[in-house]
N, C-alpha and C positions, 0 to 999 in steps of 0.2 A: 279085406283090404281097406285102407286109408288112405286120403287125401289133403297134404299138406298145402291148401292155397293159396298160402302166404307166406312165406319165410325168408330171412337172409343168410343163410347158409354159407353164402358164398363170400359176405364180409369178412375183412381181416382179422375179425377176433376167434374166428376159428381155423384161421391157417396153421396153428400146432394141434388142434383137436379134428379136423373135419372129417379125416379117413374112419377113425372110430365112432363121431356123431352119424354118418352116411351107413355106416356097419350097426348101428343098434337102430337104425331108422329101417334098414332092412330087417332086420331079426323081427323089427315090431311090425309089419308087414305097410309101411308106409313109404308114399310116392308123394314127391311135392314139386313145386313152382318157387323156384327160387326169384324172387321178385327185386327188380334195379330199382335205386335209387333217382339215380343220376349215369351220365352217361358209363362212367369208369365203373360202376356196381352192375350197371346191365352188361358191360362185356364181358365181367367175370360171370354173371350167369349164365352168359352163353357158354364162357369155355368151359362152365361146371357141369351143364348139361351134357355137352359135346363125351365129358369122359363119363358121365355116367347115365346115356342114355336110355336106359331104361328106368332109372328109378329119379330122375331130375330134368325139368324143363325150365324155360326160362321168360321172365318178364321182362321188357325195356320201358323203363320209366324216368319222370323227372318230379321225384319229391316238392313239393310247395314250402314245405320250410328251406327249401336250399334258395328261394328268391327274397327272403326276409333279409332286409338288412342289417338284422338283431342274430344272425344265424352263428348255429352255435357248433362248433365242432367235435362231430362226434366221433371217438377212439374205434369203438366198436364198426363205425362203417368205410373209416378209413383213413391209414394212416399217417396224410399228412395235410398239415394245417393250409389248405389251400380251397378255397371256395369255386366251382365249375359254375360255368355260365351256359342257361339252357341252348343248344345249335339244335334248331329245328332240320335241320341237313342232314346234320350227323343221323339224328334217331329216326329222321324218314329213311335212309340209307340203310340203317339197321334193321328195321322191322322187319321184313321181309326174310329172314334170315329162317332157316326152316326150325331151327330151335326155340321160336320165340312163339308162344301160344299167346299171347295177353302184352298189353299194354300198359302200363302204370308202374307203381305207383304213380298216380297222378292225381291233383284235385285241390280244393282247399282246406287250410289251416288259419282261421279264425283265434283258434286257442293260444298260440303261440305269438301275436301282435300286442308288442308291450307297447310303442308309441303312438300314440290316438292320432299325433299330426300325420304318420303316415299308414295311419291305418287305410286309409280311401286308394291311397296308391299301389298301395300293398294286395290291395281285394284286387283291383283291376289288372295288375300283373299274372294275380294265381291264375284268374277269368282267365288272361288271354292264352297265358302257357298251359293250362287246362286244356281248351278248347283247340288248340292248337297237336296236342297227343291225342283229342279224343277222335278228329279229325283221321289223324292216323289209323284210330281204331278202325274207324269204317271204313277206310279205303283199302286197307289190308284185312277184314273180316275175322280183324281179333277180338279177344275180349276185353275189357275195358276194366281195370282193375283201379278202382277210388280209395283215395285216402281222403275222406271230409271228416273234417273237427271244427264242432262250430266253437263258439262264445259258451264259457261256461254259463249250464243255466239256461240255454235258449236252442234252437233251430236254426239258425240264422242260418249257416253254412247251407245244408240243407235245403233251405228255400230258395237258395239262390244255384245251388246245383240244381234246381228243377226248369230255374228259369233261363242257367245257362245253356243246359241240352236243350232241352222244349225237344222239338222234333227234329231237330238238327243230327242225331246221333242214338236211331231208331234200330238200330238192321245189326247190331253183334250185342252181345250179353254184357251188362253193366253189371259191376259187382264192387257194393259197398264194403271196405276190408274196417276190421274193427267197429263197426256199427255199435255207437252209443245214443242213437237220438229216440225219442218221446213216443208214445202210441200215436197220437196224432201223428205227425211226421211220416210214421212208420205206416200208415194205412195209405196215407199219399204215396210211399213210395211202391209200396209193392202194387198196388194199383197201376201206375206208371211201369211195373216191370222187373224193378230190380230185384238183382242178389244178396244175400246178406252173407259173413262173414260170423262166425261163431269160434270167439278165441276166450284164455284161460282165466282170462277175468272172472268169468261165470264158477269157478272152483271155488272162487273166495269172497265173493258180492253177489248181493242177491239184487241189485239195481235195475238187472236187465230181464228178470224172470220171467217178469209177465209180456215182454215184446218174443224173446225168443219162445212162446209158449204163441204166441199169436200169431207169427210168422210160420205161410205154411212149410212144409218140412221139405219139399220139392224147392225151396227157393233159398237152402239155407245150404252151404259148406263150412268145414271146419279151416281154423289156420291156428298158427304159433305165434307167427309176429316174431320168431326165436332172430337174435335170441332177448328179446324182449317179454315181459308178463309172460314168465312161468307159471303154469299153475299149480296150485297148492298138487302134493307134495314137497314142491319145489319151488317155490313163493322166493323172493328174494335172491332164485340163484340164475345162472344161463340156460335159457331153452333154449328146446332142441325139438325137431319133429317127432321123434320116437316120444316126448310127451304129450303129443294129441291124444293119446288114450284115455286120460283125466278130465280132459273136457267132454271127451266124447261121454262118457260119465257121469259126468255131472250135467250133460244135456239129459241123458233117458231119466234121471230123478224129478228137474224140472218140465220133463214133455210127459213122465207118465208113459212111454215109451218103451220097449223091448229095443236092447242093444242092437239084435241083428237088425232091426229096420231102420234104424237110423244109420247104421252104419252103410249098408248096403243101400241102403236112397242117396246119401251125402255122396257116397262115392259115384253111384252113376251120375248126380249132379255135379261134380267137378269133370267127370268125362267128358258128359253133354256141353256144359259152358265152356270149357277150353276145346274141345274138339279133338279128341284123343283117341285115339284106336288104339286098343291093346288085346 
């Protein structure tokens, strides 16, 4: 078995393809966390879960690029040109929902701030609406699923996601999704606790080798990000969870690794951190 713990399956670019993506993700023996956006993307995860309870759970989250003023509208997450404004109400109302294992996407996005005048405003925002769902996390004993993208080139993100939990957000499982940042960085963090995310970037760049080689194996799950960075064989086209195979793949060549132990650890690691009986 497989562990998709990341993915947007439930966005509109797959409402003519999803019954077929969901049927070759079973054939591949994979289960995933369909993970919210914003408010209108975590309720379709719930109700994607709801139909296919056994092989899809659900995130409720509030992306950091959807508070940029620069925000860019994307087809793939939904289809209409209309910007959502975070309600702390609304998604504390939602958590609770017995379909929702994790929290997030949530966190910041440094990479994405093109004007410098509001870039100060911009940080202080993610900060609050961050800390504000991570808040959530703890009080409902979910998991806590990050989206941090610092400044090309730097940590920044990062450093400042160390300083905004500190101890405030100790007691449920923190899990960095796409994890791009530095060995240093990367020693702080798992020291501090966290999860990492291992997606299909690693098919096609050899950037992150030596982190996910250092990172221990107990602290690492696979995702898709689908349908975003396919990986090579599928480079350039729409993923899908049934292509976690490829990554999982191209982890045992750079772990030096046997397939079944990665496989079978990643997977009881996505058990253990979302909390899953099966």
């Amino acid at each position: 078995m497989l562990f998709d713990a990341h993915t947007h399956i439930q966005f509109p670019i797959y409402d003519s393809t999803r019954k077929d993506v969901l049927r070759r993700a079973s054939d591949a023996h994979v289960k995933m966390l369909a993970v919210g956006t914003q408010y209108s993307t975590s309720k379709a995860a719930i109700e994607l879960s709801l139909e296919y309870p056994h092989d899809v759970w659900a995130s409720l989250g509030f992306h950091p690029s959807h508070l940029d003023k620069e925000w860019h509208h994307d087809r793939n997450e939904q289809k209409e040109n209309e910007k959502e404004l975070f309600d702390a109400r609304a998604f504390s109302a939602l958590a609770s929902h017995k379909r929702v294992i994790a929290i997030g996407e949530c966190g910041l996005d440094y990479f994405r701030i093109k004007n410098n005048e509001a870039r100060s405003k911009t940080k202080d925002r993610q900060g609050e609406v961050f800390l504000a769902q991570a808040c959530i996390a703890e009080i409902t004993k979910k998991a806590l699923m990050i989206h941090c993208r610092p400044s090309k080139g730097s940590d920044d993100a990062y450093e400042d996601l160390l300083s905004l939990l500190d101890s405030r957000v100790q007691n449920v499982p923190r899990i960095l999704h796409f994890y791009v940042g530095s060995l240093a960085i990367t020693k702080k963090l798992i020291e501090a606790g966290f999860y990492f995310t291992c997606g299909g970037v690693i098919t096609f760049s050899h950037d992150y080798d030596e982190i996910f080689k250092y990172i221990p194996l107990d602290r690492i799950l696979f995702e898709t990000d689908a349908p975003y960075v396919a990986p090579e064989p599928y480079r350039g086209k729409q993923n899908e969870p049934a292509y976690i195979r490829y990554t999982v793949e191209a982890l045992c060549c750079i772990r030096q690794e046997p397939v079944n132990k990665i496989q079978d650890t990643t997977y009881a690691n996505s058990l253990r951190v979302f909390n899953i009986s099966l």
